[in-house]
N, C-alpha and C positions, 0 to 999 in steps of 0.2 A: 388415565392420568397422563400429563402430556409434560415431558422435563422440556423447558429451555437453559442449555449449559453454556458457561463461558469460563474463559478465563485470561487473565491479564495482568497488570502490574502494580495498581494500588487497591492495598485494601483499606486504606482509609476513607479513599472515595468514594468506593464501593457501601462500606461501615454510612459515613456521612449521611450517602442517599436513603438509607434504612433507620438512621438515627433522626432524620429530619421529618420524617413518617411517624415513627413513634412518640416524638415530643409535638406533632401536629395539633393546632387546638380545631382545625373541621376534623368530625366524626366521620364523615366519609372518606377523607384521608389517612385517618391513626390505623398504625401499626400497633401490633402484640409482639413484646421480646416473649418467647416460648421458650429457650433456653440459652448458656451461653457457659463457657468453663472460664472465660476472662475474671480477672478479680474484681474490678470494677469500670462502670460505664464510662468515668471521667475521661478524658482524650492524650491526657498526659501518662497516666495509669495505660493503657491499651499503648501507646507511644512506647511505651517503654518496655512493655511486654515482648512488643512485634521487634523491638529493636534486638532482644536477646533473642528471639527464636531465627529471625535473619544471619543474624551471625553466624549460626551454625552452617549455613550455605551461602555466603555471601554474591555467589556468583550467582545463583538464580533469582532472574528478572519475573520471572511470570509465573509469580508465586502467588497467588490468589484465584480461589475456585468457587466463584457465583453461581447458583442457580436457581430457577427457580420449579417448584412441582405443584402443579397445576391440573384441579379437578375439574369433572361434571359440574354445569351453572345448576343442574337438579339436585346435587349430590348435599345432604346437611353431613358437614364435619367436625368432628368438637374440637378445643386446640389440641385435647389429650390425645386423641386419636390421629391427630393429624403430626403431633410430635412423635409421637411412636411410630410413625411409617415416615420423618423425615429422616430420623435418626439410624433407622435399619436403611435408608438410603446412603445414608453414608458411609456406613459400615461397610455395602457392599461393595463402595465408592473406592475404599479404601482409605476414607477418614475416620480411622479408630484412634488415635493419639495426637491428634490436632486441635490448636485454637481455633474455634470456630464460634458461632452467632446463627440462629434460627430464629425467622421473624413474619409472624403471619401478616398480612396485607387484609384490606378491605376496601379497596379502590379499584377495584371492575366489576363485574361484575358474575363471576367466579371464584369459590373459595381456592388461597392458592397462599403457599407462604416461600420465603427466600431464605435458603442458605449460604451462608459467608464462610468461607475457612479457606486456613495456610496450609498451603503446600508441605510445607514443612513440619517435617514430626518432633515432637520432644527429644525423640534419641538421634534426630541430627540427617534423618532420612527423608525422601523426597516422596511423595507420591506421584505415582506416575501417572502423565496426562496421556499417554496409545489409547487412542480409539475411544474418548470420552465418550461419544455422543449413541457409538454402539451399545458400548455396556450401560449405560444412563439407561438408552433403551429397550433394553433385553431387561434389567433391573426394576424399572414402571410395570412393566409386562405383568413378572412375575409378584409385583407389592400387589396387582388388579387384582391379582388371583387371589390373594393368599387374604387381603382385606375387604372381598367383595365391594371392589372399587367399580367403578362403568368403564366395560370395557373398549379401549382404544385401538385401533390399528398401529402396527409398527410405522417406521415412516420410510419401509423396503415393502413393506406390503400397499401401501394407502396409494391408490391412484391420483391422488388430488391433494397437494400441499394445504394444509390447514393456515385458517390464517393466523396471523400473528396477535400480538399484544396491541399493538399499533393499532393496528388495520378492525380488531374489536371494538377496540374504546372509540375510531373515528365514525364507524358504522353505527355507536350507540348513542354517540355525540348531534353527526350530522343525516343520520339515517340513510347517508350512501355508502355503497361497498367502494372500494378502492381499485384502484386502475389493474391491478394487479391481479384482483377476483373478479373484477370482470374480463380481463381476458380468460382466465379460467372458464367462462361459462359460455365465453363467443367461441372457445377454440374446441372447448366441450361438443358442441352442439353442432358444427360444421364437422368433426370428428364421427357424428353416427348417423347422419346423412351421407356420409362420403363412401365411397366403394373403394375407390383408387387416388392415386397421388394428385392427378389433375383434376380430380370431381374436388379433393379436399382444398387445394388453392384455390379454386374456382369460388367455393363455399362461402373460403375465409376473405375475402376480397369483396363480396357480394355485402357482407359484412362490415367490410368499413378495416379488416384486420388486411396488412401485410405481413409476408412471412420469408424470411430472409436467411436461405439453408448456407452451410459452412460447405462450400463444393470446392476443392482442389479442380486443379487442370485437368488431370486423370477422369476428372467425372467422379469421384469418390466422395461422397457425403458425410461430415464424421459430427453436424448439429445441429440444431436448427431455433432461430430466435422470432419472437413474433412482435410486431408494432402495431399498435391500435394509439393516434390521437398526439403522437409525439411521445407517450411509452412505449418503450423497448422491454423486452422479458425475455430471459433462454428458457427453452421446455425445460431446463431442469428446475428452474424456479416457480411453475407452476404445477409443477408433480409429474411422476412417473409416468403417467400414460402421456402428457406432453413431450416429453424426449426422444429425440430422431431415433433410437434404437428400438422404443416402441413402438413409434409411429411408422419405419419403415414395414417390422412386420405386420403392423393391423391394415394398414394397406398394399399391402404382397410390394414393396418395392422392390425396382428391376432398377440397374443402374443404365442399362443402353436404353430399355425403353422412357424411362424416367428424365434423363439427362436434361433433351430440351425443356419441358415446362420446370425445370426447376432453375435451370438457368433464364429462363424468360420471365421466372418470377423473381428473380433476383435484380434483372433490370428494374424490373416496376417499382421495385421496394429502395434501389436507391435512387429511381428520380423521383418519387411519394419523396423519402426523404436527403432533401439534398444540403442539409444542414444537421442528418445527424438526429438521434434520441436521445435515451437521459443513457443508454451505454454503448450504443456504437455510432462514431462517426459518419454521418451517411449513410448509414448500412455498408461499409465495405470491409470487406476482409480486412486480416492483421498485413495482408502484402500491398490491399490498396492504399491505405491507413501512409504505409513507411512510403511509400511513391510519392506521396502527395507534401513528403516535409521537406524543406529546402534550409539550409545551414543557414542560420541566423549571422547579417553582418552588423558590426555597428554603424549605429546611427551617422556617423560623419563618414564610414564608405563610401568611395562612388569608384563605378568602375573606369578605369584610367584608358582615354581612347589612344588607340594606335598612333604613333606618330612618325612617318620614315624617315623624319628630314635631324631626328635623332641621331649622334653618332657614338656617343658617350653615354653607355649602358647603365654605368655606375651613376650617372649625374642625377638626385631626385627632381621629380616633374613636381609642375608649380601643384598638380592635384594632391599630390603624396603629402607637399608640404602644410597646405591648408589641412588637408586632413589631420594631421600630428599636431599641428596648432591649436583645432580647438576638443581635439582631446587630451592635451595637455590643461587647455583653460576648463575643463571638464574635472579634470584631476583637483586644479585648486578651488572648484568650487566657483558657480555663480557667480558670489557678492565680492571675489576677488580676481583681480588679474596677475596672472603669471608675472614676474619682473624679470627682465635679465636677459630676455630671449633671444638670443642670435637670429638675426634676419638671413636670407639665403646666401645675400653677397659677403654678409660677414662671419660667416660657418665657410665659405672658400676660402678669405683671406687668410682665417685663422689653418685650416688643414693646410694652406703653403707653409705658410710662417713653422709650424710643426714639421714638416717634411723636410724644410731647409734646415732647420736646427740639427735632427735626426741625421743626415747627408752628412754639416760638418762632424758632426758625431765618430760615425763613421770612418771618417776621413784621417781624424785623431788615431782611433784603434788601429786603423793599418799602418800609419806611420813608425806605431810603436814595436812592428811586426820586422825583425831582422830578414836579410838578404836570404836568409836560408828558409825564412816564410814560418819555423817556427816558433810560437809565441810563448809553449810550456818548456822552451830550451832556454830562452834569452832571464826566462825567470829563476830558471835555476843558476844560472851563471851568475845576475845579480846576488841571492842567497848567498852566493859561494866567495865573493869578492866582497860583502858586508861582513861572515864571517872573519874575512883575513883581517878587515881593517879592524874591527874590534877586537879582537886580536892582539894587534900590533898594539891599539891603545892602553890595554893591560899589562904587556910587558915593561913599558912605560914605568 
């Protein structure tokens, strides 16, 4: 039995996709509801349900926990017995006091049904998502056992990543394997013809495959991805014996003696691709990658050439200006023009006109400044001579 686990943040979307399956009128797409503790199926009803169980945790976003358990295509399951080994799945899960939805499928071509449920307990507790995908599979492991299920390899033990849901139905559909299982079988197979690191490039290359190792300056190797056709794949996407940690021990890798052919393979595989796969850029590291970006300027930038016959630093050039101009006309839009725009000779006249004003200003305040230069004295002294005369006017 093979779990695919997720989780995420709606569960009505999730609900939706399983609900649109079960009211399906093809028979080779209807779903089976096998069980469910919601009160009822209506959207409004469920709405309202999820809305009080949320509340008790309002801060948790990724409260929905998808998955699906997935058998032998040989294996006949009845829903009974297929409900009793989802629901001890859950349990082990740690969905024992949660809303949840169990829904068998019948669109691959393997029996296999999906579980729905909140994160969220009735008594206001969260289940914990640590290391889902271990215990999911340590939990398959042991339902094999216990239900003489067909037994699976872990996916710590399995040399060769299984393929997906996807990659089943495209294979059944169009009768080819997917780019992804076929590198699996070119890099398979160049893998037990090979003795050493350079018989194995050599292999993969012979092949039609590049293979593009994560090498530091030091010579230090820490992964390695392989390109067949303009896809890209890391060994850990095609299984455990694919990954530079396996790969370096099945062929005794040396780093002094290794170094050059891994670096010369690395040239090949970024001029094969010098535009890049579907996940890395050219095949270049994450330091080639950041080298090759340059600060985006906008569109009406240009760079302003030297001028020495300049003497007036502050003075903008006619290039600054035009620049500002039509990103100002950019600001208002196309189908309108800016009004009101000071031209360069009349943004001069007006900063004099300002400057002169400001000067007589100026010229005011220090007048107002007594011989003795202080301005907080002459003010008290006024105070002090407004006091007398009002004063005098109330004696009056």
């Amino acid at each position: 039995m093979i779990t695919k686990v997720s989780i995420g943040t709606s569960f009505m979307g999730a609900l939706n996709y399983n609900l649109k399956k079960l009211y399906s009128k093809d028979e080779s797409q209807k779903a089976d509801l096998l069980a469910t503790n919601f009160a009822s199926l209506k959207q409004q009803s469920i709405k309202n349900e999820l809305r009080i169980l949320q509340s008790l945790n309002p801060r948790l976003k990724r409260n929905t926990f998808h998955t699906s358990l997935n058998f032998g295509k040989d294996e006949v399951i009845s829903n009974e017995k297929m409900l009793t080994i989802a629901e001890e799945y859950m349990k082990k899960m740690g969905f024992n006091n949660n809303g949840y939805f169990i829904f068998r499928h019948h669109d691959t071509g393997h029996p296999h049904c999906h579980i729905l449920a909140l994160r969220n307990r009735f008594d206001g507790t969260v289940v914990s998502d640590s290391k889902n995908y271990q215990r999911s599979d340590k939990i398959a492991r042991e339902l094999e056992t216990k239900y003489g299920l067909e037994q699976v390899k872990s996916s710590l033990e399995s040399k060769v990543k299984a393929p997906n849901k996807d990659e089943i139905e495209m294979a059944l559909r169009t009768g080819k394997a997917s780019q992804r299982m076929v590198l699996q079988e070119m890099v398979g197979a160049a893998l037990k013809k090979s003795n050493d690191l350079r018989a194995f490039i050599g292999n993969l290359e012979k092949s039609g495959v590049n293979v593009l190792f994560n090498q530091a300056s030091t010579g230090r190797v820490s992964g390695v991805s392989y390109c067949y056709g303009g896809f890209v794949a890391k060994g850990q996407a095609l299984g455990n014996q694919f990954k530079w940690g396996q790969i370096s021990k099945t062929l005794h890798y040396e780093q002094t003696k290794d170094f050059q052919p891994i670096d010369e393979a690395n040239r090949r595989t970024r001029a094969a691709y010098p535009q890049g796969g579907n996940e890395h850029k050219a095949g270049k590291s994450t330091a080639d990658r950041m080298l090759d970006r340059t600060p985006r300027q906008p569109e009406s930038y240009q760079e302003e050439p030297k001028n020495p016959s300049r003497t007036n630093t502050f003075q903008p050039s006619n290039t600054y200006l035009e620049a500002s101009s039509k990103d100002r006309e950019a600001n208002y839009g196309n189908d309108r023009e800016p009004q009101n725009l000071p031209s360069s000779d009349q943004s001069s006249s007006n900063s004099l006109f300002h400057a002169n004003s400001a000067i007589a200003d100026l010229g005011d305040l220090l007048a107002a400044v007594s011989a003795t230069g202080s301005v907080s004295d002459d003010c008290k002294k006024k105070k002090k001579k407004r006091g007398k005369e009002e004063g005098l006017g109330m004696g009056r």
